[in-house]
C-alpha positions as CSV (number, residue, x, y, z in Angstrom):
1,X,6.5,-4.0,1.9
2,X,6.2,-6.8,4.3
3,X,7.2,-5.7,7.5
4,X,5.9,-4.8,11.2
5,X,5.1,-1.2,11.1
6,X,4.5,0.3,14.6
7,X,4.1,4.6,13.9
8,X,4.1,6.9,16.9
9,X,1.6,10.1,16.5
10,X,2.9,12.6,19.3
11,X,-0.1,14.0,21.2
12,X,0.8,17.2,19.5
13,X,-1.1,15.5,16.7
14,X,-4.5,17.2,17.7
15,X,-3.6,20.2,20.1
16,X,-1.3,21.6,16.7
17,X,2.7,20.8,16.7
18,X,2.0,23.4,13.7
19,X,-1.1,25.7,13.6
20,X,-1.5,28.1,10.8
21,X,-4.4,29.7,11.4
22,X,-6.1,31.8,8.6
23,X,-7.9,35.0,9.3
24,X,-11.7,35.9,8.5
25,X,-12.4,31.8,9.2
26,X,-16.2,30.9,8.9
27,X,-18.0,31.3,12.4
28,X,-21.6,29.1,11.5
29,X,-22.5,26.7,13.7
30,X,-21.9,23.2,12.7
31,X,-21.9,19.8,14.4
32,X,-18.4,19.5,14.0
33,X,-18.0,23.0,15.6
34,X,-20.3,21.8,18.3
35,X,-18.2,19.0,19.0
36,X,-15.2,21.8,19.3
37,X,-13.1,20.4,16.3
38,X,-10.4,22.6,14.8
39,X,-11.0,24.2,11.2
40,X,-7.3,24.9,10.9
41,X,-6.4,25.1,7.0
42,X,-2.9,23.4,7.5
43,X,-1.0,21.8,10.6
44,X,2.4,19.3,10.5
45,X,2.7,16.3,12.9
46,X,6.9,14.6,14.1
47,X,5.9,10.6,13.0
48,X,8.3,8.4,14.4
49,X,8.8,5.1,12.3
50,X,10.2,1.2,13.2
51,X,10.0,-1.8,11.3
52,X,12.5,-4.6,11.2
53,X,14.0,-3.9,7.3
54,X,14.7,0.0,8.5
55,X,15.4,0.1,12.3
56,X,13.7,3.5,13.6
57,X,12.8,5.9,11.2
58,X,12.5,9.8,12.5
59,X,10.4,12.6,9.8
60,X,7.6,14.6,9.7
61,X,4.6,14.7,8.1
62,X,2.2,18.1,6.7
63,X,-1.1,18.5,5.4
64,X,-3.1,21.7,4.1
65,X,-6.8,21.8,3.5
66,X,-7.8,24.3,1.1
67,X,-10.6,25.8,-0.8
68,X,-10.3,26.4,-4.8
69,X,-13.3,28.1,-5.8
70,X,-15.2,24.7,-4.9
71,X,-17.6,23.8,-2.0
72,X,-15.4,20.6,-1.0
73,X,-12.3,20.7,0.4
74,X,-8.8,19.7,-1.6
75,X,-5.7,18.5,0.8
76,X,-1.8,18.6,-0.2
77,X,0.1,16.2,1.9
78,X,4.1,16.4,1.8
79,X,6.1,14.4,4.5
80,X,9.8,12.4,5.0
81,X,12.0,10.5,6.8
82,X,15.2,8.9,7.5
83,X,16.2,5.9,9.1
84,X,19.2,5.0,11.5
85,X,20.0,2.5,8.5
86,X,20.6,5.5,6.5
87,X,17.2,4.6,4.5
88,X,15.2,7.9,3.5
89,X,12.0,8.5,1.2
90,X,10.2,12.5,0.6
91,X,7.1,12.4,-1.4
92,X,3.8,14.3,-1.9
93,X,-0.1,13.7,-3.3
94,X,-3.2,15.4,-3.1
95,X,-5.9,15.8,-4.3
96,X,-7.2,19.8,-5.9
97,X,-10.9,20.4,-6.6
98,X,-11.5,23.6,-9.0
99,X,-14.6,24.9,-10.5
100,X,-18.5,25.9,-9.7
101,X,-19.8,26.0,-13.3
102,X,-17.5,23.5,-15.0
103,X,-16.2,21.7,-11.7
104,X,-12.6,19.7,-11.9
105,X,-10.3,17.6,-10.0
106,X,-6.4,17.3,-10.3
107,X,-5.0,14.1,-7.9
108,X,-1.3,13.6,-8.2
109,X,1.8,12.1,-6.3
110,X,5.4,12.2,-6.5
111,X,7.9,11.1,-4.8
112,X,11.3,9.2,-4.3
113,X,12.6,6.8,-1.1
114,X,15.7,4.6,-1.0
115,X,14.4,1.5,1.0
116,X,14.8,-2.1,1.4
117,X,11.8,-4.4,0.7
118,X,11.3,-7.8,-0.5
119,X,10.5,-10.2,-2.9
120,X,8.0,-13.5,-2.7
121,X,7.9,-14.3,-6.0
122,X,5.3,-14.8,-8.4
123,X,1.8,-16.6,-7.3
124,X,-0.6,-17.3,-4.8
125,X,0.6,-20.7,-3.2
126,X,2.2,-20.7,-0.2
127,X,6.0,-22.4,-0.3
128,X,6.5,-22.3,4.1
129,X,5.7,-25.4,5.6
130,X,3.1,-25.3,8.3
131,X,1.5,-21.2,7.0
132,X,-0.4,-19.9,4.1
133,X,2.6,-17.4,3.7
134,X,6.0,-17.4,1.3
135,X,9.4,-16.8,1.9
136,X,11.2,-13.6,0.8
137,X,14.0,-12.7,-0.3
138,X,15.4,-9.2,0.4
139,X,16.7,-6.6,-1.8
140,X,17.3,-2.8,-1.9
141,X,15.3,-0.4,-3.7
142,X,15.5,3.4,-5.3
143,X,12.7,4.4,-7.0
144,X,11.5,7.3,-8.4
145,X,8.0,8.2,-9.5
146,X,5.3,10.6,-10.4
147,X,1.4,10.7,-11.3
148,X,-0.9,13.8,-12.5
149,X,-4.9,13.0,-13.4
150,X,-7.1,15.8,-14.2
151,X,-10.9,14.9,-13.9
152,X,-13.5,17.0,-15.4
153,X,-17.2,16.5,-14.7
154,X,-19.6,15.8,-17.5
155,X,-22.8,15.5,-15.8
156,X,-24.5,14.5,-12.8
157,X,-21.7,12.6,-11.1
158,X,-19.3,11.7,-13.5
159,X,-16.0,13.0,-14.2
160,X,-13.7,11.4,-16.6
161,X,-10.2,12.6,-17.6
162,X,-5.8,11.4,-19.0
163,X,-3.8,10.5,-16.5
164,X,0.1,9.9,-16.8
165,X,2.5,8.5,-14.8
166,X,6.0,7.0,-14.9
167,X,7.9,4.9,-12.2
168,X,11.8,4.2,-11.9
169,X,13.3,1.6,-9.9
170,X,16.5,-0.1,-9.4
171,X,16.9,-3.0,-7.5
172,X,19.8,-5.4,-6.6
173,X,18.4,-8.5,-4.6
174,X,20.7,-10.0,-1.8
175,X,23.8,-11.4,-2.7
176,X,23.2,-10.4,-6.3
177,X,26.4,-9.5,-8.1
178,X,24.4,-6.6,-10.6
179,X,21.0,-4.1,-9.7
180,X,18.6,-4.2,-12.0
181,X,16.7,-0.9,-13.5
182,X,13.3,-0.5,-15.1
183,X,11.5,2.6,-16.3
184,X,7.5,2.1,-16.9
185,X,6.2,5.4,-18.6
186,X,2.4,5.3,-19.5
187,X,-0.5,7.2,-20.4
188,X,-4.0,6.0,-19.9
189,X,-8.2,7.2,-19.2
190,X,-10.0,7.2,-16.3
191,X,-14.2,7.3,-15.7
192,X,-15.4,8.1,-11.9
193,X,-19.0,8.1,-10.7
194,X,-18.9,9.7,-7.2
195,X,-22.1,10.7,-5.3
196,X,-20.4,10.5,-1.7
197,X,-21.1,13.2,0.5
198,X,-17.8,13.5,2.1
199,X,-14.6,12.7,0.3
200,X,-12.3,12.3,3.1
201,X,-15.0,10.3,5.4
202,X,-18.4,9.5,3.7
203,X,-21.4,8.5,5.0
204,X,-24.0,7.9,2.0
205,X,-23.1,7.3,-1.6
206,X,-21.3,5.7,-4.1
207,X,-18.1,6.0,-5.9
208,X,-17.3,3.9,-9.4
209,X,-13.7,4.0,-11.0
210,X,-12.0,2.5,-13.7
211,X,-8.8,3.4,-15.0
212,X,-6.7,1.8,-18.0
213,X,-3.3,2.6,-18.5
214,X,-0.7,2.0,-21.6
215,X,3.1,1.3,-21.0
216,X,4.7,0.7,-24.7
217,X,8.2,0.1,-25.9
218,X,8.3,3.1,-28.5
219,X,8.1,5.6,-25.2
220,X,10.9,3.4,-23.7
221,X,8.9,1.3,-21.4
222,X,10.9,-1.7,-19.9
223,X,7.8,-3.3,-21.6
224,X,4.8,-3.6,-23.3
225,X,2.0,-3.5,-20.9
226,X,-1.7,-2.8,-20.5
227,X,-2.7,-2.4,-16.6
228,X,-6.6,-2.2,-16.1
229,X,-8.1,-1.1,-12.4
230,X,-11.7,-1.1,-11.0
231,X,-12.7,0.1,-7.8
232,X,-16.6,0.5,-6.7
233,X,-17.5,1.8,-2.9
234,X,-21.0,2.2,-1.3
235,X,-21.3,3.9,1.8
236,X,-25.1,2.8,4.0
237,X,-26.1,5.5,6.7
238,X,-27.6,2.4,9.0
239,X,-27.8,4.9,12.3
240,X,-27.3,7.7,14.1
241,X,-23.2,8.5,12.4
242,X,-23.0,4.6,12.2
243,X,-22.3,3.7,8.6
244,X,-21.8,0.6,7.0
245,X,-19.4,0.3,4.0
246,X,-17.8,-1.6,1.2
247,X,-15.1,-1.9,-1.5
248,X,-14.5,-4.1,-4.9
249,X,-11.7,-3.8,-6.1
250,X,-9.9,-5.6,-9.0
251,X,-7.0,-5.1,-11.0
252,X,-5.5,-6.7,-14.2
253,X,-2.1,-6.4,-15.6
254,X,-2.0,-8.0,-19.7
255,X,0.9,-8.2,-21.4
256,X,1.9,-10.0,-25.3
257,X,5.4,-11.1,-23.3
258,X,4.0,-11.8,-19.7
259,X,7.3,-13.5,-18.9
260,X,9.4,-9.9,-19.2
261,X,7.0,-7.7,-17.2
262,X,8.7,-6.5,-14.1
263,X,7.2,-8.1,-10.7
264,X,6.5,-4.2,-9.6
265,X,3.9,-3.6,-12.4
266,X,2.0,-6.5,-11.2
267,X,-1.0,-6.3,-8.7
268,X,-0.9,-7.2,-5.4
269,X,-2.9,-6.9,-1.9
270,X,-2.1,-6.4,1.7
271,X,-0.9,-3.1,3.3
272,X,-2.2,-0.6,4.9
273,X,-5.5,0.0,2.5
274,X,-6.5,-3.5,1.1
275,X,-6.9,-6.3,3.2
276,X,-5.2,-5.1,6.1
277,X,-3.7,-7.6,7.6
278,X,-1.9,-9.3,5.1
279,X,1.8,-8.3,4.3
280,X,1.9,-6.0,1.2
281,X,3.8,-7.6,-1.9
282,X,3.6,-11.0,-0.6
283,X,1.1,-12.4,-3.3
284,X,1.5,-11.0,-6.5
285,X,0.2,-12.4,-10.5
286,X,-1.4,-10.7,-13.4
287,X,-5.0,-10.2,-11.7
288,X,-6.3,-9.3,-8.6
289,X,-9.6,-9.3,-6.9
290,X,-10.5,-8.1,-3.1
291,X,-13.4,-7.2,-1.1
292,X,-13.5,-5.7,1.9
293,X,-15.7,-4.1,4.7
294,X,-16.2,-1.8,7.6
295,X,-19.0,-0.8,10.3
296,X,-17.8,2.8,11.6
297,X,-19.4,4.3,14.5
298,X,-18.9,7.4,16.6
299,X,-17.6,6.5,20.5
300,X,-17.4,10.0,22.1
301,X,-17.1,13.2,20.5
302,X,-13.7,13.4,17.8
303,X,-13.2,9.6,18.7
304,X,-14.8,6.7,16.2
305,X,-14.3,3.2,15.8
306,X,-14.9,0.3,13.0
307,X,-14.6,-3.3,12.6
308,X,-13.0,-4.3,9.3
309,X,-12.9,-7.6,7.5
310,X,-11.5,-8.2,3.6
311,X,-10.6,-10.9,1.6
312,X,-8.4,-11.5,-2.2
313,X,-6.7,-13.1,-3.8
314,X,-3.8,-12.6,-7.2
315,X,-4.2,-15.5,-10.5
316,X,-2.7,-15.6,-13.7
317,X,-5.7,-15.4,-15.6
318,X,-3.8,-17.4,-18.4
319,X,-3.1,-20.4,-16.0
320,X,-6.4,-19.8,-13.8
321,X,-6.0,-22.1,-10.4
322,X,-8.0,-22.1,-7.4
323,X,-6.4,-21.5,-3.9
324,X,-7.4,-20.4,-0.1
325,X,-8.6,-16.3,-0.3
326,X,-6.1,-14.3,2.0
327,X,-8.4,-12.9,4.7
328,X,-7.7,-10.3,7.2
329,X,-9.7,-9.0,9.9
330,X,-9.6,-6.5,12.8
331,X,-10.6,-3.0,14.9
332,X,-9.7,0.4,14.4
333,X,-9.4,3.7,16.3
334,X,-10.8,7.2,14.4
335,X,-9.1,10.6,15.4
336,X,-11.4,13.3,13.6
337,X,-8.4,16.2,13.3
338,X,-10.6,18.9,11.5
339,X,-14.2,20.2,9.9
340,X,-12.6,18.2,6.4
341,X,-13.4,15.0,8.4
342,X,-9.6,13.6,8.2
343,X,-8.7,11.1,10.7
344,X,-6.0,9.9,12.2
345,X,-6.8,5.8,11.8
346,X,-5.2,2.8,14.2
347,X,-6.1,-0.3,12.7
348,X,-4.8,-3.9,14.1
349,X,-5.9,-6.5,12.1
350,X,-5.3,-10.4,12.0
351,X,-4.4,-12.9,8.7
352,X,-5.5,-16.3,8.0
353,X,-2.0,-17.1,6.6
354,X,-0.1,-17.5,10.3
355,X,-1.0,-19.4,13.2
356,X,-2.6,-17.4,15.7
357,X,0.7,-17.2,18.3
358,X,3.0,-15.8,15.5
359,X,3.5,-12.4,14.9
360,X,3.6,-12.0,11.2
361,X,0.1,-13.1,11.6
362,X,-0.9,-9.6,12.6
363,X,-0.6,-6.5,10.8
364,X,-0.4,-2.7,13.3
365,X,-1.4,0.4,11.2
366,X,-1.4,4.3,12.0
367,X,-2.1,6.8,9.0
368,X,-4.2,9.3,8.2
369,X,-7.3,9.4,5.9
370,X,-9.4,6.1,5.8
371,X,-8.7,2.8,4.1
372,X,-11.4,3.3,1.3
């Protein structure tokens, strides 16, 4: 959703709004002890939300960090809000790790959010005189959806597993006289190589995943569709906690009738995880393809900081044409919140796609959990 995002984390975000504290907790001296960071196994945060489609946006956000018979740590994150626009989403992912002799994963998502957004159209030329960027066109959105992926390891690293999913949406652009409604079941495979030593902030290893998913008429699906996904990460100890990183990342959406696939099944960048920087949804076609990059390195104590740089671009890889990559650049902040190395991340970045004095040409991010 293109849009100026500015989120307020209280303080309360690291002294505990909410601490539930579990008894019998592990007393071995760590760095991360040594460095006095908490090892609570859940805690909730008030996030305060504004950008220009919703008008301020009041919820709350919760995680819990748990153990399932596993050495690494699974996290459940619920959270809401609602807007003074009377705009409201509730949703809920996370990601379960079972098992010593035969280990598993379960990730999954759900959620549902009544919010406005808009649409660029289809294609990465730009149409505004003057920027790389394309005018919009609003509309309001409901949509519905859910995703479940269990992952079972088969040796060494790898892990391979089903996944399905199914998305609802109705929209009804501006001054449109009907909404329109699609439902995308599907069912697909994924294979994952991950060697990193940390899942929630690494600093050595690799992780390789490539998903395929099926959306067909028979299970009414809006349409026929085949959606293919690779992502590949390497994280490079180059120092004393200063680690170098990267991300590949491309995406392909193939279809026997291209011209009735909905815009929402097909890839896009931008956002607050690829290419930050660039407004998410603003360049969309049947293929994508992105790199990106950080240096992370520790400041003082709980508090890190990267640089960050990516660049993509969408096609239509039946129509294949050349045009400028979308680039975005910037810094970031690091809040370490707990021993499960989840931060609280501040990232302003720059695009190539406005002139430097205009606004849209900067992108202002506060989450948790890292980009890649």
């Amino acid at each position: 959703m293109r849009s100026v995002r500015f989120i307020i984390v209280l303080v309360a975000v690291w002294t505990g709004v909410v601490r539930l504290s579990a008894a019998g907790t592990s007393s071995a001296a760590s760095v991360d002890e040594e460095l006095l960071l908490p090892n609570w196994p859940a805690m909730a945060v008030p996030v305060i939300n504004y950008t220009p489609e919703t008008g301020w946006e009041f919820g709350g956000a919760a995680q819990a960090y748990i153990k399932l018979f596993s050495p690494r740590t699974s996290v459940i994150q619920v959270g809401g809000a609602y807007s003074l626009n009377r705009q409201w989403y509730v949703n809920a992912q996370g990601t379960l790790y079972f098992g010593t002799l035969l280990p598993w994963l379960l990730q999954f998502r759900a959620g549902f959010r009544n919010y406005p957004d808009i649409y660029y159209g289809i294609g990465a030329e730009p149409n505004i005189a003057g920027t790389g960027a394309r005018r919009g066109t609003p509309y309001d959105s409901q949509r519905g959806y859910a995703f479940v992926q269990p992952l079972v390891h088969v040796g060494r690293s790898w892990y391979i597993g089903p996944h399905a999913e199914y998305l609802w949406e109705r929209t009804r652009m501006q001054n449109a006289d009907e909404s329109v409604t699609i439902q995308m079941p599907g069912i697909g495979i994924t294979v994952q190589y991950d060697s990193r030593d940390e899942v929630y902030y690494p600093h050595r290893g690799l992780m390789l995943k490539f998903s395929l998913t099926h959306y067909n008429r028979w299970w009414r699906s809006t349409c026929g569709l085949t959606a293919g996904q690779i992502d590949f990460r390497q994280y490079i100890p180059i120092g004393k906690q200063v680690v170098w990183c990267y991300q590949v990342r491309g995406a392909i959406a193939a279809s026997l009738t291209p011209d009735d696939v909905p815009f929402q099944m097909l890839p896009t960048i931008g956002g607050q995880d690829l290419v930050r920087g660039i407004p998410y949804g603003m360049f969309r076609d049947n293929t994508m393809v992105a790199l990106q990059t950080e240096l992370r390195f520790p400041i003082w104590r709980w508090i890190r900081a990267c640089v960050f740089a990516g660049a993509g671009d969408v096609y239509d890889y039946q129509h294949w044409q050349w045009s400028v990559p979308k680039i975005g650049y910037g810094l970031g902040l690091r809040l370490t919140i707990n021993r499960a190395k989840i931060n609280i991340r501040a990232d302003v970045a720059r695009n190539n796609i406005y002139p430097w004095l205009n606004i849209n040409g900067y992108g202002f991010y506060l989450t948790a959990t890292e980009a890649f």
